[in-house]
Each structure stands twice: as C-alpha cells, then as structure tokens.
C-alpha positions in Angstrom: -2.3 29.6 17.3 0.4 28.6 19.8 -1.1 25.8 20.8 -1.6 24.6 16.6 2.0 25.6 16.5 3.1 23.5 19.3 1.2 20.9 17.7 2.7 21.0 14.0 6.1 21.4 15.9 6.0 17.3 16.7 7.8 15.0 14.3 4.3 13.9 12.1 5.4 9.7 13.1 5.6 11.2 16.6 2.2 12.6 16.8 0.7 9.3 14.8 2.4 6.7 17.3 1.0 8.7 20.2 -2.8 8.4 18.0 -1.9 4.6 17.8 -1.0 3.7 21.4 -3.5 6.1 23.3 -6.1 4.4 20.2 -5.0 0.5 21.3 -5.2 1.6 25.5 -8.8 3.2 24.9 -10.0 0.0 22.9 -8.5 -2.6 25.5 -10.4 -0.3 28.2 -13.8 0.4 26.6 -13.9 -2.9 24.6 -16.5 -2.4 22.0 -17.7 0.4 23.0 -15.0 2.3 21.9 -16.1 1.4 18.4 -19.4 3.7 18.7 -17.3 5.8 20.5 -14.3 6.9 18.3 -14.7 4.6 15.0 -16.5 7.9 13.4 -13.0 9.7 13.9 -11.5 6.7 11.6 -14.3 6.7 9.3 -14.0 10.3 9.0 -10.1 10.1 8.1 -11.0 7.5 5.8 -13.6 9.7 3.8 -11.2 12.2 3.7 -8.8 10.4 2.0 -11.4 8.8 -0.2 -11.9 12.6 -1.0 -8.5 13.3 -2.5 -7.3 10.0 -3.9 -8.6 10.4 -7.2 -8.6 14.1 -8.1 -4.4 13.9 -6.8 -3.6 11.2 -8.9 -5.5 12.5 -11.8 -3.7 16.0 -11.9 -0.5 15.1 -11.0 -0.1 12.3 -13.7 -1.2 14.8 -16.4 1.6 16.9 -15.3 3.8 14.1 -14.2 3.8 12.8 -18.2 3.9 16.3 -19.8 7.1 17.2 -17.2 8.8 14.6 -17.5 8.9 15.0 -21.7 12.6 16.6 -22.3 14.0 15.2 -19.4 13.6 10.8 -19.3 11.6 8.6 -21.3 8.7 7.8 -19.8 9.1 3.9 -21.3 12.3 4.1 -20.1 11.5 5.2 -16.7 8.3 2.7 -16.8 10.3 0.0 -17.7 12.6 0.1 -15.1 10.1 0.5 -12.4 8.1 -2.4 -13.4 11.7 -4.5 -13.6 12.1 -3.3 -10.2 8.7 -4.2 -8.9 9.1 -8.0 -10.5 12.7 -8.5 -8.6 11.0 -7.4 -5.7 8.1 -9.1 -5.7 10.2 -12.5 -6.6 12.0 -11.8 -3.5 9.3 -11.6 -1.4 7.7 -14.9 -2.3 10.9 -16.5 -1.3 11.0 -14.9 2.1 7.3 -16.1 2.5 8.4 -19.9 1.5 11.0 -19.7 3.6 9.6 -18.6 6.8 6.6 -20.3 6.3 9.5 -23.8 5.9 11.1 -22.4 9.3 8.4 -21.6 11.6 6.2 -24.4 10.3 2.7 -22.6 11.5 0.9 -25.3 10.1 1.6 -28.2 12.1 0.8 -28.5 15.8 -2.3 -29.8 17.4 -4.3 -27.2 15.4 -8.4 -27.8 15.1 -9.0 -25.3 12.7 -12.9 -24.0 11.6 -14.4 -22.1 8.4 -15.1 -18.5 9.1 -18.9 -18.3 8.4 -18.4 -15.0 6.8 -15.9 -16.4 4.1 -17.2 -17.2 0.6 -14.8 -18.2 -1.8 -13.7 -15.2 -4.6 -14.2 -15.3 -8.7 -11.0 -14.8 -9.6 -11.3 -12.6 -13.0 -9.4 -13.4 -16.1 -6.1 -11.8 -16.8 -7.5 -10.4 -20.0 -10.9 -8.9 -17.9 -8.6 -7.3 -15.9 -6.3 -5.7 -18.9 -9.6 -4.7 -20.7 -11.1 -2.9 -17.6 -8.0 -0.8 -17.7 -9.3 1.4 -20.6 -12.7 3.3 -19.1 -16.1 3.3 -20.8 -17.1 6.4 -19.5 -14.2 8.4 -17.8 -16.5 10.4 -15.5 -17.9 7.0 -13.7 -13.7 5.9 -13.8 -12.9 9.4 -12.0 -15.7 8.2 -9.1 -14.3 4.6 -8.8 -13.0 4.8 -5.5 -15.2 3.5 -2.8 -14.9 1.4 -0.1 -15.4 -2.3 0.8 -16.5 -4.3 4.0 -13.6 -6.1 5.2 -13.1 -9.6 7.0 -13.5 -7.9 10.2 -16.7 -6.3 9.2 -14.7 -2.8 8.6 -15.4 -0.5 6.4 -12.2 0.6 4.5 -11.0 2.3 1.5 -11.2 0.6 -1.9 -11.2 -0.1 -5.7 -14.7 -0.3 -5.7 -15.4 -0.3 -9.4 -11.8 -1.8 -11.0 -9.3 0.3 -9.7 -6.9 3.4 -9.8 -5.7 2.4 -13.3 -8.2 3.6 -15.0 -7.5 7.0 -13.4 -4.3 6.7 -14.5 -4.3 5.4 -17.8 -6.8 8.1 -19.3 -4.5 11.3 -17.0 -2.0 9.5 -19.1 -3.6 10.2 -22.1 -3.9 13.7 -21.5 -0.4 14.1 -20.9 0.7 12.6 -24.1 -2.0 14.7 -25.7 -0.7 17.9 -24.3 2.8 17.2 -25.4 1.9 16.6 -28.8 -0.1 19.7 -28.9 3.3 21.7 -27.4 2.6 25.1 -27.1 -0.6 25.7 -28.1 -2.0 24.0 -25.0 0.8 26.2 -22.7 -1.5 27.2 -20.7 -3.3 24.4 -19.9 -0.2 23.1 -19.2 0.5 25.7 -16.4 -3.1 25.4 -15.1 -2.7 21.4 -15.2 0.4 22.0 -12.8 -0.9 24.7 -10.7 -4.0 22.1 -9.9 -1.6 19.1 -8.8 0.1 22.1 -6.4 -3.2 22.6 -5.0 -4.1 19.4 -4.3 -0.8 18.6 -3.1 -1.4 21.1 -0.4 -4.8 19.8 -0.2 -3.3 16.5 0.7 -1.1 18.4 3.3 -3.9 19.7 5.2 -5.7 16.2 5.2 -2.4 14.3 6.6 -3.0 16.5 9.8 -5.8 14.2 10.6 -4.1 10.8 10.7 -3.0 11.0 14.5 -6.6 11.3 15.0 -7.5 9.1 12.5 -5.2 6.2 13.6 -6.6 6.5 17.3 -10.2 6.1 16.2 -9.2 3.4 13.5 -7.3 1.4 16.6 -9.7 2.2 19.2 -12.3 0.9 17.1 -10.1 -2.3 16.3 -9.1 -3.4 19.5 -12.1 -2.9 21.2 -14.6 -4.8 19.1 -12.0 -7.5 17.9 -10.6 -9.3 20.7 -8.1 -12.2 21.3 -10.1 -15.3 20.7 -9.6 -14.7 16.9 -5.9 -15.2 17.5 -5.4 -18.0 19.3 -5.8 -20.8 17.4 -4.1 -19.2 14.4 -1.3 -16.9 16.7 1.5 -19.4 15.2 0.4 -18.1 11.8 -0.2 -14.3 12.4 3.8 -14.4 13.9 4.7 -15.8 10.8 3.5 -13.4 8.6 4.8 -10.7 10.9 8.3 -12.3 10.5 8.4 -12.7 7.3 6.9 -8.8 6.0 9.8 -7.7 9.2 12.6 -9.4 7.4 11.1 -8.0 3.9 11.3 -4.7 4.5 14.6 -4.9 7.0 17.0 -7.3 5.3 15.5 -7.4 1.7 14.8 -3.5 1.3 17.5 -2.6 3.8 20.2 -4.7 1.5 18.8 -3.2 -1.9 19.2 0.4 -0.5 23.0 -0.3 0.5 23.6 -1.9 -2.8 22.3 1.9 -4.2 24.7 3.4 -2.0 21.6 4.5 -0.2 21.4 4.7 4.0 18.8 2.3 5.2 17.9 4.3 8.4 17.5 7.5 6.0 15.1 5.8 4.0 13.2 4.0 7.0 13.1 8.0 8.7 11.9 9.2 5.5 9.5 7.0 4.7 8.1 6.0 8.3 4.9 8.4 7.7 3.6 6.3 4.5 4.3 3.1 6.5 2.5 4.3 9.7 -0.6 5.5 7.6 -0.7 2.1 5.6 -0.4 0.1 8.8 -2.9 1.3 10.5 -5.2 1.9 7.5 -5.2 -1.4 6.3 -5.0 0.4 2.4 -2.7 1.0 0.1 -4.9 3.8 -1.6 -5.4 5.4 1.8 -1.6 5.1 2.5 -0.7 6.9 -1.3 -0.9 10.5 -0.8 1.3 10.1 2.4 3.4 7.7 0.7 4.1 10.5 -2.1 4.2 13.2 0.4 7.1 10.6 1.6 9.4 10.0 -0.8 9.5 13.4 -2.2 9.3 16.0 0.4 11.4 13.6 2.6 13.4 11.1 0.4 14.2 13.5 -2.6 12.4 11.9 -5.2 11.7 13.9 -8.4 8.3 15.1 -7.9 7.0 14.4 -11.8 8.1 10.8 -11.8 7.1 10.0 -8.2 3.9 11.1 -9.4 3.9 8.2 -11.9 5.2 5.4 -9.6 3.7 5.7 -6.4 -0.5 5.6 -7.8 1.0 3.1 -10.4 3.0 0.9 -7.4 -0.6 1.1 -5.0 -2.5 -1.0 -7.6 0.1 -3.6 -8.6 2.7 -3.5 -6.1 1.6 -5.8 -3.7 5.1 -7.4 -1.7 2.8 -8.3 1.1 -0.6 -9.3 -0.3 0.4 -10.4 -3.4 3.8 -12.4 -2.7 4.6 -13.2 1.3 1.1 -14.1 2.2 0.0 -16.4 -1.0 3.0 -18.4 -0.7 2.8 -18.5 3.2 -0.8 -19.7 2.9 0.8 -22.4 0.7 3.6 -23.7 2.9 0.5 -23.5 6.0 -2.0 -25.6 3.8 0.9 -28.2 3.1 1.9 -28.4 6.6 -1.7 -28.9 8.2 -2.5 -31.4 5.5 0.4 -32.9 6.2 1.1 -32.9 2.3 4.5 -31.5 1.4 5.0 -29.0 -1.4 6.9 -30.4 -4.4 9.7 -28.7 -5.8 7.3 -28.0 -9.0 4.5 -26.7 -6.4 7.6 -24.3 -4.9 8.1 -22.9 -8.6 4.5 -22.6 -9.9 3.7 -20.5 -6.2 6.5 -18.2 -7.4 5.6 -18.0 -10.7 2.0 -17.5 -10.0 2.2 -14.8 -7.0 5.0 -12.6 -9.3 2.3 -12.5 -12.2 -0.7 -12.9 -10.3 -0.1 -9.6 -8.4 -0.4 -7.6 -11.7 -3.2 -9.6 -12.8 -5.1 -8.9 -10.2 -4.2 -5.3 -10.1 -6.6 -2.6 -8.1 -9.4 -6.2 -7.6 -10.7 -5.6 -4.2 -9.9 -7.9 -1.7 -6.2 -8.5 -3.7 -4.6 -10.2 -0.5 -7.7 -13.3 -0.8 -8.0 -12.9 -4.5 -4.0 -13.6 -5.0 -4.3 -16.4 -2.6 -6.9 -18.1 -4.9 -4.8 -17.6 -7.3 -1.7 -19.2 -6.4 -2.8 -22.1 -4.6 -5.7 -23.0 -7.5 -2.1 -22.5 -9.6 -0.4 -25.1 -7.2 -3.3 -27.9 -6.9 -3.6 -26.7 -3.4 -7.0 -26.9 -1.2 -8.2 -23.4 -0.7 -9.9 -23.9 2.6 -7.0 -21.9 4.5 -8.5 -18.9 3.1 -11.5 -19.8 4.7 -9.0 -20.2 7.9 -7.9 -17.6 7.5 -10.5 -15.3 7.0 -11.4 -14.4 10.6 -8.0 -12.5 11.3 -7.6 -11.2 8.3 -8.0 -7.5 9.7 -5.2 -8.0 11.9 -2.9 -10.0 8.8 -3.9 -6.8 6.6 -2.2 -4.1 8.5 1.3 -5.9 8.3 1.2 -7.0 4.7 0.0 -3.2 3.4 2.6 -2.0 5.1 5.0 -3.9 3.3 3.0 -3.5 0.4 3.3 0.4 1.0 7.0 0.1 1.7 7.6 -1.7 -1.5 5.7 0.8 -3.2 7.9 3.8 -1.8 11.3 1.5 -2.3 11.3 1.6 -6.0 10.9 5.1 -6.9 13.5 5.9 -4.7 15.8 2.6 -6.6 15.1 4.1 -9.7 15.3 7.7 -8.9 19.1 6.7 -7.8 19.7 4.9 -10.8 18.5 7.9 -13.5 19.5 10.7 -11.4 16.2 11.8 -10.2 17.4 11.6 -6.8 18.3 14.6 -4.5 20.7 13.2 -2.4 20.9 16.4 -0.3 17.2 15.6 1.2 17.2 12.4 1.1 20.6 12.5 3.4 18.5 14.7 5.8 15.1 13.2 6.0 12.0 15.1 7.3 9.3 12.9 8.9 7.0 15.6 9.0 4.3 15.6 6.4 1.9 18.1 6.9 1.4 21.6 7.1 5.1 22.2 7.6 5.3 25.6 10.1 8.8 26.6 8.5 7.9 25.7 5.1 4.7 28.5 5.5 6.7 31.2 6.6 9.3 30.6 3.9 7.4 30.7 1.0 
C-alpha cells in the first residue's frame, strides 16, 4: 500500500510524461519489437476506455439534462456552446491558412508518392449524417463505439457505427422525459445520478492506467514507425505542429485572458485531457479525462460539462476539422504551383467551419474533412493520398488541439453563465485519478 500510495502521490501529467518518454526510449531501442512487446499494454488501455465511453456519457447526460432544469436553459446553454465552437473553429482555419502561407511546406524540391494504403473516402451527405443522429434501435446505438485501423495500421478507438450522438441524443431524451414526469419519476432521478457517480469513479480507477498506457502506445509507435515516413514530408509535419502550437497558445491563451481567466491555470488544469488525447490519437479516448479535467480541476459545473465535453468530442474538431483541411489546401496549391484565389481562401473557411459538424463522429474525420474542403475548393485531392503515410504522427497533434478546444469552451461558457468555480479553477489539480486525499475525506 505504501508503495500504491507513493505512486498516486505523483502529479497524474507527471507520472504520464514519464510513461511517454521511457515509452519513445524503449521503441527507438527495440525498434519493432517493442510493438509485440508492449503494444498489448496500449491496446489494453484502449479497451478500457472503449469500456466506459458509452455507459459515462449515457448516464451522466440523463442527469446532466434533468440537473440542469431550474438552474439554465439547456437551449440557452447549447446555444452558446455551439457559438463558441463556430468562432473557434473559424479561428483555427485562419491559423492553418496562414502558416501554411508562411512556412510554404509545399514548395521545395519535393518528389512526392501515393501511399498504397490510401483509398479515397465517400464523403456522406450532410442530411445522412443529421438523420443517423436519431437511432433505429437504441441498444445497437449504446454498442457503437468500436475501433478503426488507422493510416499507420493501428488499431484505435472509434465511431464505429455513426457516432457518440446517438448516445447522446436518445440520454437526452430521457432527461427531458424525466423532467416532464417531475416527481413521479424522483427516484429514478436519484438512481440516474447515483449511476453517473459510479461511473465517474469508474472512470477514475481507469485513468490510473494511462502512464502505462501511453508507454505501450509510444513504444509500440516509435518502434515499428520509423523516420523514413518523415522525411520527404518533415516540412509539412512542422507546419502542422506550428500551427495547432500557436492554436492552443495564442488563440486559446488570448480567449482565456479576454474571460479574465489565467492561461497557465487553464493549461495546469487541463494538461491531463491533452496528454491522454496526444498520445491516444482519439478524441473519444481522451473524453472521460478531458471531463475528469475541466471539472475536478478547472471548476466547471459538473451537469453542464457533462453536456459539452461528449457533445465537443464529436463536432469539435479545431485540429482535424479546421487547421489541417485548410493546411492541406495551401500545401496542394504550393506543390502544384497553383495559387489559392481569394474565393478559394473563403470557400476553405466556409467549408472546414460547416464541414466539421457535418461530418460529426464519421470515422476517419481528419481525411473525411479534408475531402471535403478541398472537393469545396476545386482542389486536387491527391495530398491526402500524400499525406496518408504520416498520418499517425499528424493525428496526435491535431486531437490534441481538437481535445483542447473541446475542454476551452465549457470553461468560456461556464465563465460567462456563472457555472464556473473560480476558487478551483484558481488552484488547479493535475491529478485525475484515484485522489489519495480525496478517499480519506469522504
């Protein structure tokens, strides 16, 4: 027990940065070997929070919608979330264009191939996507979480039949249902909310597992990529780095100061959700530990956060769904040696702000949106193809920033309708699991 003590005693980012590094040095030693060796400890984390992603959205919506009945409209509330999430994601597609115009990583004495593992994605219509909100059968909705193969040959968390919204739009329902019904349903009520508590300590116990979960993830990574992928596209890989740095730094960073909000507290507070989405690759891996974040850490109202966060991991896609498309635009106009028009410039914003909800919760949103906007722009789509071989190591910076985004707004809007306890979020915890003083407190 001293030793588990000792252990739960590290800051939780701490304990996950060790995972990471000691993860990346056992890769670059054992080369792909480490893959058969440790990539069961990822896939294992992975499972796990495949395990709780549903059921913890599904109860704490329920009693996210009946709480927060009495104390803000839930339209209102929605409203100015999704507000938020358009300014943001309009943002970030200029960040994207304008790095992409600085760094130029499309020109240069570049002799680019096709990935032979890239075939190019149906897009689905906007109104496929709006009707596969609504469920057919709720029990097959409540299983739609799977995973997916990714460019790197990976197997990672994912929407694997539609998405999350599913989830949430029939919890939703319930909620509403059980406010209507007032006090006749009281108790189901109480039990709803006793279940999201349970899970929520549920989740607790499964966040232990991420140090060891990033260094088999890494490990696994590093030792079976390699850097030949990366050469002939490093220029473009920095770039996308760059821009997703300045996102969250300048952009975020500027947005919390015009709240009255420290940066640095926020960046403390939510440093576990970004560390778990980095190295996951997954926005619905990186969910319960981004809700863990902003609540237990940041101050957020627990109800409402329970609304935002599931909602922000299928539509709120800063990196995927806005830097990278329009970076992939400005690449494909530099290497072709074509020059975006200023028309081109407005239908890439235009089409990677909307095309991000349109796409909500598709697999494979980051290749998806970038269909999207360059079809939207009468751009060739072969940088996707490009593209496709380093997508693995493009994916961990852009869900990050996705993640970020997706922890950002909650916290903008719990400012802005006082659901915001500035006393925590003044004095942020980093630690997100089984808290050692929490236990002997309650």
């Amino acid at each position: 027990m001293k030793l588990v003590s000792a252990w739960l005693r590290i800051p939780f980012w701490q304990r996950v940065l060790g995972g990471f590094v000691l993860g990346a040095l056992a890769g670059w030693v054992l080369g792909p070997a480490a893959e058969v060796w440790f990539g069961p400890l990822g896939d294992l984390y992975v499972t796990l929070i495949k395990m709780i992603a549903v059921p913890l959205v599904f109860f704490a919506v329920i009693n996210a919608i009946s709480s927060l009945h009495g104390q803000k409209s839930v339209a209102a509330l929605g409203g100015r979330t999704f507000l938020w999430f358009i300014i943001t994601a309009a943002l970030a597609v200029c960040v994207g264009l304008a790095v992409g115009t600085i760094l130029q990583p499309g020109t240069g004495n570049l002799s680019l191939s096709m990935d032979h593992g890239y075939t190019p994605r149906e897009v689905p219509s906007v109104i496929k996507v709006l009707m596969d909100v609504v469920p057919s059968n709720v029990f097959y909705a409540l299983t739609g979480i799977g995973t997916r193969v990714n460019a790197a040959g990976e197997t990672v968390l994912a929407a694997g039949r539609g998405s999350i919204l599913p989830v949430i739009f029939f919890a939703g329902l319930l909620g509403f249902a059980m406010v209507k019904l007032g006090d006749k349903v009281a108790e189901a009520r109480k039990l709803t909310g006793q279940m999201s508590d349970i899970m929520i300590q549920v989740t607790r116990f499964v966040l232990e597992m991420t140090p060891l979960g990033t260094f088999g993830l890494i490990a696994g990574l590093v030792g079976s990529y390699g850097f030949e992928k990366l050469l002939p596209l490093g220029s473009f890989v920095l770039a996308l780095y760059v821009a997703c740095a300045f996102h969250i730094v300048v952009v975020y960073g500027g947005l919390l100061l015009s709240h009255g909000l420290n940066p640095l507290k926020f960046f403390r507070g939510a440093a576990p959700g970004m560390q778990v989405a980095f190295v996951s690759s997954s926005s619905f891996a990186a969910m319960p530990a981004a809700m863990r974040s902003i609540t237990h850490n940041l101050g957020v109202n627990k109800d409402y956060a329970s609304f935002a966060v599931p909602l922000g991991a299928s539509i709120k896609m800063d990196g995927c769904g806005a830097i990278y498309p329009a970076l992939c635009a400005v690449f494909i106009a530099q290497y072709t040696g074509v020059p975006l028009s200023p028309e081109q410039y407005i239908v890439v914003l235009i089409a990677s702000v909307l095309g991000s909800f349109g796409t909500a919760g598709v697999p494979g949103t980051a290749v998806v949106m970038a269909t999207v906007v360059l079809s939207a722009a009468n751009l060739p789509l072969e940088t996707i193809g490009y593209l496709y071989a380093i997508d693995r190591i493009l994916d961990m910076m852009r869900t990050m920033t996705n993640v970020t985004g997706q922890m950002l707004v909650p916290v903008l809007v719990a400012k802005e309708t006082g659901l915001l306890d500035r006393a925590v979020y003044d004095n942020p915890s980093t630690n997100l699991g089984v808290d050692e003083i929490e236990e002997r407190t309650s």
